[in-house]
N, C-alpha and C positions, 0 to 999 in steps of 0.2 A: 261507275255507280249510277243507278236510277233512281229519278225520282217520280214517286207516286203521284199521281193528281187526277181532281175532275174535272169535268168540262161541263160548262155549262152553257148550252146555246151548241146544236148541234147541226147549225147550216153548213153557208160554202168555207165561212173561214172555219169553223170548231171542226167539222167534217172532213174536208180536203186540206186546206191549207197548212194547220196544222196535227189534225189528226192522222195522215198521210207520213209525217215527220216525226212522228213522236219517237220512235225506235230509235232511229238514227242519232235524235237529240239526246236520248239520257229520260223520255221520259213514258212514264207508264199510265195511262186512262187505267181509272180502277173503276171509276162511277161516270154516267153521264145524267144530265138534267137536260130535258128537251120535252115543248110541249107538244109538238107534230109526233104523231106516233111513230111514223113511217120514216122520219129523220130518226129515231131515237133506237130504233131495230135496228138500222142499216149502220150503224154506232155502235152497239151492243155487237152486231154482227162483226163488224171489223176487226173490235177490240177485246173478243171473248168475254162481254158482260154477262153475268148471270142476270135472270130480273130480278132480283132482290137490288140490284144494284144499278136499276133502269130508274129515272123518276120525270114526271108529269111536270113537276115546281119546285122550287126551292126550296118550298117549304114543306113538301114530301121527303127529298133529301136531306134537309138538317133536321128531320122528327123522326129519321128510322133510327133503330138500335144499333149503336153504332159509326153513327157520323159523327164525322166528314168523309171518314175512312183515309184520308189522307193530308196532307200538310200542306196543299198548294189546290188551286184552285184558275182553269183557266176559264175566264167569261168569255163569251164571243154572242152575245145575245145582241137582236140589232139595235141601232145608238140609241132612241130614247129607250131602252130597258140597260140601260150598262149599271144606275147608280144602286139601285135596289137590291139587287143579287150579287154586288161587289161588296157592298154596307154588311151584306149577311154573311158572306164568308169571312172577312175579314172578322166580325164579331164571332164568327166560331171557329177561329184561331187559324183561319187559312189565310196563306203569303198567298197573295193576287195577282195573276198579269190578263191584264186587261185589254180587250181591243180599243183601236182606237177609234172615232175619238174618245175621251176619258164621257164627256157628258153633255149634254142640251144647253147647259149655262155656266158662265164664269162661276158663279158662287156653287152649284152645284159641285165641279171639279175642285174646291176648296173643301169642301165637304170631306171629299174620298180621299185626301191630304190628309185634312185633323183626324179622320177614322181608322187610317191605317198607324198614325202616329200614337193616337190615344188606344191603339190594339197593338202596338208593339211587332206589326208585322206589315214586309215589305209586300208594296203595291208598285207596279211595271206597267208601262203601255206599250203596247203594241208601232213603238215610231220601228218596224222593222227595217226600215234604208238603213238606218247606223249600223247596221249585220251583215249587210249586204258587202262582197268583197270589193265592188267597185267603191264603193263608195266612204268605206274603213281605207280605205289606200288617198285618196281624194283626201280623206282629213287626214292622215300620217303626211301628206303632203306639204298642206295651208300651214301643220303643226310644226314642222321644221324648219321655217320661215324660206322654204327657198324660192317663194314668190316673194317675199319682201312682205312689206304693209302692205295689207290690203286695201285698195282705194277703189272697187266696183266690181260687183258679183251681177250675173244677166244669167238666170235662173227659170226653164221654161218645164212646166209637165204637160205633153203636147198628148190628148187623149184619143185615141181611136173614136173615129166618128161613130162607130156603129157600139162599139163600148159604153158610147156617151146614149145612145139610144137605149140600150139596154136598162143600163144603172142608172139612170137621172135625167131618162125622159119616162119608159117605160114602168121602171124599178122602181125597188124599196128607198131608193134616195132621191126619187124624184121632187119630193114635196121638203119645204124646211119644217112644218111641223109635224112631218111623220120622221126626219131623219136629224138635218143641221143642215146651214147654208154650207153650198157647194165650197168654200174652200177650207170648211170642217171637212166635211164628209171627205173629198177627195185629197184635199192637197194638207192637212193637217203633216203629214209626212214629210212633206219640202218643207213648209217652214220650222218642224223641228228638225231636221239637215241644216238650215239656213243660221239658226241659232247654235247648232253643235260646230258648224264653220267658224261662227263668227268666236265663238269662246266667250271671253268675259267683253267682249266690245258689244254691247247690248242696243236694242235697236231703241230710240225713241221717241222717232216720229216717223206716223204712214200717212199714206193715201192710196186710195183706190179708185179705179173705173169698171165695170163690168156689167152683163145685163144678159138677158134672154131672146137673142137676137133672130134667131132660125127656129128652131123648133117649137111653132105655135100656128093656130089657125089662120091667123094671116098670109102663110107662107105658101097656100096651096090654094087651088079651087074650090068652089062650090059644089063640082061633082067628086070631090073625091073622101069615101064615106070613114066612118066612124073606124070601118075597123079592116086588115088586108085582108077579111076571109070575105068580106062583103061584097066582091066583085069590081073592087078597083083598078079604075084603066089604067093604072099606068106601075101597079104592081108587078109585072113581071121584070122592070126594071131600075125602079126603084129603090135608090140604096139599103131603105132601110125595111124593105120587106121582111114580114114578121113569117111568113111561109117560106122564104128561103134564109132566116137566119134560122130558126126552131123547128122548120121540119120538112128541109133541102131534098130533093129528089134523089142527089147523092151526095158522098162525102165533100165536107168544105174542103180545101185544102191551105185552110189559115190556121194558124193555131189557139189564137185569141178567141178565135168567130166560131172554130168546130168545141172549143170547150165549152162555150155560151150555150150551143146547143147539145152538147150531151147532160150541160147542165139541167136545163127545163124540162118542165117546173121543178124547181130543186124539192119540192113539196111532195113530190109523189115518184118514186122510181117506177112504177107500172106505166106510166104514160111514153116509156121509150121508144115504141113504135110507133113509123110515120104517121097511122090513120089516127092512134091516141091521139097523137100531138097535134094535128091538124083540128080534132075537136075541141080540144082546149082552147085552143088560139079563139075560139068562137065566144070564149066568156072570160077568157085569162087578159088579167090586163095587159100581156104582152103578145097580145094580139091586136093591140090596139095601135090606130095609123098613126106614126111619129108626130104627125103634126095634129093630132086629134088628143092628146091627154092632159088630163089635168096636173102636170108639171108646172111648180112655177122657181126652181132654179137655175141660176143664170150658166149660160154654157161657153161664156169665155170672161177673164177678170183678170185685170191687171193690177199687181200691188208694187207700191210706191215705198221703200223706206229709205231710215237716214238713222245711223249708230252715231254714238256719242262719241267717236275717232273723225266722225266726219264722212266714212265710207258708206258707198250707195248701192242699194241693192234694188233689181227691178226684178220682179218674179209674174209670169205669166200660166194662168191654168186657161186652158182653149179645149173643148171639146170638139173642133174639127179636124180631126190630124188625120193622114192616110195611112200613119204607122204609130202604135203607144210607145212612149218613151219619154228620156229626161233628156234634154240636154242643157251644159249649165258652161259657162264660162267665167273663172276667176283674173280678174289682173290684179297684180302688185306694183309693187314698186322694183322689183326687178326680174319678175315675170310673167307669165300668161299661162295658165292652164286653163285646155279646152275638153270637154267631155260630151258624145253620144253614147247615151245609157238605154241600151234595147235591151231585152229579155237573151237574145241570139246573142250577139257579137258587139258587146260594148268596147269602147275606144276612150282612151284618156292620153292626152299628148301635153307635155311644158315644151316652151317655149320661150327663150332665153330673152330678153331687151337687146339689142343692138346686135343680136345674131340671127342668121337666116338660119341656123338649124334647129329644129325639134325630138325632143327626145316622145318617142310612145311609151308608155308602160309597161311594162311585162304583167300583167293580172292573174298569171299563173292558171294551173287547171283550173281555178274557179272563175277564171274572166267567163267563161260563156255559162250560163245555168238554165234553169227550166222559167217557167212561171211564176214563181214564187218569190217576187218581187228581187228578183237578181239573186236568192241564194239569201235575202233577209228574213224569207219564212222560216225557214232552217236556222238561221244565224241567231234571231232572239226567242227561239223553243230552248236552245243547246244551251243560250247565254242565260237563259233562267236557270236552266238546270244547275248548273255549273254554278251561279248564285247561294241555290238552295242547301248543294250539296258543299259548297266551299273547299271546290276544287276547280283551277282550273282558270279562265276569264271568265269574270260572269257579266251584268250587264251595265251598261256604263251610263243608264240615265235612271231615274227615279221618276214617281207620280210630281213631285215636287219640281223637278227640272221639267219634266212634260208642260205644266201650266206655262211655261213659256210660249210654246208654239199655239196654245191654243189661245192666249191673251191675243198675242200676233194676230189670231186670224178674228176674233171678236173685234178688236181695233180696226181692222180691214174694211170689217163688216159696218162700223159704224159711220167709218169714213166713206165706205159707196155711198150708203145710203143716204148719207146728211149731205154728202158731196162737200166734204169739209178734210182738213189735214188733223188728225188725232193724237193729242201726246201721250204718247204709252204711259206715262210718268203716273196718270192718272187713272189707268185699271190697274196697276202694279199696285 
């Protein structure tokens, strides 16, 4: 069965991520809402929109004759636009799944809580790891008890350095008041994994460390200018050269680094060719020298917690990594599961107490996947459906169980900043 939906917010996730999946999942784009014109064609184009069924706003979309046109509604608009066009669908009778993060502030995500509840219709976020098959096998795991108690989770999302340039030095999530602090914006994800791990053993006290250590003007000279098209000495080798990540001589042969660039500027598909893309770079903010932009999110954070069992979790987000991934280690009390979680060829191994032997996982055809966050893009499009349609698994957290991971990371955030330990007890 299919189900019908709009999209609202036609960038990299409403576009690619899962507009790319929608077939496969169960599910049908009938409308899109987008205010880039050129995202909004290239969407219609995809997904055989007529224009009558193109729109500029939200509020174009819920005034023509005939809306919603459908029963679901996916947002993918960037974080501070999520609360507004979730509020308005949900008011006109659409079930919501929402990127994440849910919203800019703890009482805001309480908001889209009592609106989904007082509209009688389900609201979802986007924590797409729980879909992902490594990581559904990970909690069938912990869920079996055959680690025993859990007594110490060591939890790392190690970020591609040039990734970290991209998105939250050069990017839309560079700044926290055009996006959310970095372990919203990026790791909102781990810590709701970290709370679907832990179950009802709830976390209640953090701490944090973290800060903006590399990527700022102190890091460089005096001679090296504003921007890589300006004649910088030391751009041709330079990691994070904005002319050979966005408009390379010839093909990259990364796969992280060659989507970055068939990505840019996601705003315009006419700029694909090298000479566009080099003029861009001359006024686009991601032409600008890594250590010259006005970012001020921190690029590596360490969080401290402690669940009410007594068990300790330390979770690291580092924007210096030479490869993106997770890796996460559980001990019990009568075993050890260890995980490297790459895009290519994830590994998950248990490992007995008082035995030298390790068992690896079978992850079956879906251990190795594409991009799309291990197979979790696909995994919670399919699991909404399958929600909607009531058939099938559909999705196993709510907007309601989400406010956990983002308490988590507001707590985190208060505890960096005050450089104090935070009792959850007290945003709960």
């Amino acid at each position: 069965m299919t189900v019908d939906a709009v999209v609202v917010g036609a960038g990299l996730r409403g576009m690619l991520s899962y507009g790319m999946r929608a077939e496969e999942a169960g599910v049908r784009f009938v409308a899109v809402v987008e205010p880039i014109a050129s995202r909004r064609a290239a969407f219609a184009a995809a997904h055989g929109l007529a224009p009558d069924r193109c729109f500029a706003s939200v509020d174009d979309w819920l005034a023509a004759p005939g809306a919603p046109f459908a029963p679901a509604a996916l947002v993918a608009t960037p974080d501070r636009e999520h609360v507004a066009p979730t509020l308005a669908a949900l008011a006109a009778g659409c079930h919501v799944l929402l990127e994440k993060p849910m919203a800019p502030s703890l009482a805001e995500c309480r908001q889209l809580v009592a609106a989904a509840d007082a509209a009688g219709r389900q609201l979802h976020v986007c924590h797409v790891m729980r879909y992902s098959p490594v990581f559904r096998t990970i909690h069938e795991v912990v869920a079996s008890g055959r680690l025993g108690r859990i007594v110490s989770i060591d939890h790392r999302e190690n970020v591609d350095a040039r990734h970290m340039a991209h998105s939250y030095v050069r990017g839309a999530y560079r700044r926290e008041d055009g996006s959310n602090p970095m372990l919203l914006a990026k790791s909102c994800h781990d810590l709701d994994l970290l709370a679907w791990l832990l179950g009802d053993d709830e976390v209640v006290r953090v701490a944090s460390f973290g800060s903006l250590a590399h990527f700022r003007a102190e890091s460089v000279g005096p001679e090296i200018p504003a921007r890589c098209t300006d004649g910088c000495p030391i751009e041709p080798e330079c990691t994070f050269s904005a002319i050979r990540a966005y408009a390379p001589e010839h093909p990259v042969d990364h796969p992280e680094i060659a989507l970055l660039t068939q990505l840019f500027p996601l705003s315009d598909p006419a700029t694909f060719d090298r000479a566009s893309r080099l003029d861009a770079l001359r006024t686009s903010p991601y032409g600008r020298c890594a250590y010259r932009c006005d970012n001020d999110v921190v690029d590596h954070q360490v969080v401290a917690m402690e669940t009410r069992s007594g068990a300790t979790i330390a979770f690291t987000m580092q924007g210096h990594s030479h490869q993106e991934g997770r890796t996460l280690r559980i001990d019990g009390t009568l075993a050890t599961l260890r995980a490297a979680i790459t895009e290519v060829d994830p590994e998950v191994s248990i490992h007995r107490h008082g035995s030298d032997e390790h068992e690896v996982l079978d992850l079956g055809e879906h251990g190795r996947s594409d991009l799309g966050h291990s197979g979790g893009d696909l995994g919670v499009l399919r699991a909404f459906a399958a929600s909607l349609a009531g058939a099938g698994e559909g999705l196993s957290t709510d907007a309601r169980t989400s406010l956990e991971s983002h308490l988590l990371g507001w707590a985190a955030e208060e505890a960096r900043r005050r450089g104090t330990v935070v009792e959850v007890a007290s945003l709960r």
